[in-house]
C-alpha positions in Angstrom: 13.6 -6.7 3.0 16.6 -3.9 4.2 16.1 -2.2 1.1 12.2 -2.3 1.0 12.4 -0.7 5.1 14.6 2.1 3.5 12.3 2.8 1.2 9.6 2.6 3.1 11.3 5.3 5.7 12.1 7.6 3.0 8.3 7.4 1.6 8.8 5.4 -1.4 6.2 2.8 -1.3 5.9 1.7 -4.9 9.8 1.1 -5.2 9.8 -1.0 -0.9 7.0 -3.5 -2.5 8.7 -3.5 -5.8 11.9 -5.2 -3.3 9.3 -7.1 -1.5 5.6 -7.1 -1.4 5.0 -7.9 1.9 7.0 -5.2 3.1 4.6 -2.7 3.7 2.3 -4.9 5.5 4.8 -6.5 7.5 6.7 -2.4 8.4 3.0 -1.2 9.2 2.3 -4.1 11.5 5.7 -3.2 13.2 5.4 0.3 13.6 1.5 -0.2 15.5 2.5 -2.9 17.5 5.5 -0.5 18.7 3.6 2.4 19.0 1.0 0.2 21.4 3.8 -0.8 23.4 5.5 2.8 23.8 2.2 4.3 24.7 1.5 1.6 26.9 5.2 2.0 28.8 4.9 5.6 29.5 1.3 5.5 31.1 2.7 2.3 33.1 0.1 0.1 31.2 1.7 -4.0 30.8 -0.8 -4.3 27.8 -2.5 -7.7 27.5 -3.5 -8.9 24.0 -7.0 -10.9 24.1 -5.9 -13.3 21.6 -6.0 -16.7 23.6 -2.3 -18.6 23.7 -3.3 -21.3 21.3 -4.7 -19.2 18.9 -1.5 -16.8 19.0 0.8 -19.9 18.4 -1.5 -20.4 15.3 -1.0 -17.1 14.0 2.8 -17.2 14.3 3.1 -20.6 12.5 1.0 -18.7 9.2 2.7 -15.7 9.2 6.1 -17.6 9.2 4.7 -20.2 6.6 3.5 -16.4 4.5 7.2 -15.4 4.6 8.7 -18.7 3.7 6.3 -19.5 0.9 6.6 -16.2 -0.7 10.4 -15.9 -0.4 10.1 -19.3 -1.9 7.8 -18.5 -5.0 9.5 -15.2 -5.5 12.4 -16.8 -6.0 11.7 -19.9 -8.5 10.3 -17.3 -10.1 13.1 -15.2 -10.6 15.4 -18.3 -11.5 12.7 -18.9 -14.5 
């Protein structure tokens, strides 16, 4: 994943998801949610996401269980 960020800072997009598919997803995701929270900090704004508690403990659980089952697969199949 270190060497898919690089990539993906110095614009090489094809060679960051040849390291690790969800890469670019996962660096996007990153890069809004920090660009919310700057905006949000220099107009004073504590920015409140709508997503209700239980349903944002959900969404954690399946975006760790993504990581885990893809670093899983992508690595039986490299063994193979």
């Amino acid at each position: 994943m270190t060497r898919a960020f690089h990539a993906i800072t110095h614009g090489q997009m094809l060679e960051a998801i040849g390291y690790n598919l969800l890469s670019v997803p996962l660096f996007s995701a990153m890069a809004i949610v920090l660009l919310i929270d700057l905006a949000n900090l220099f107009r004073g704004i504590q920015i409140k996401w709508k997503v209700k508690e239980k349903y944002l403990v959900h969404l954690e659980w399946i975006g760790v269980g993504l990581v885990i089952t893809y670093g899983i697969s992508r690595n039986i199949t490299s063994i193979t």
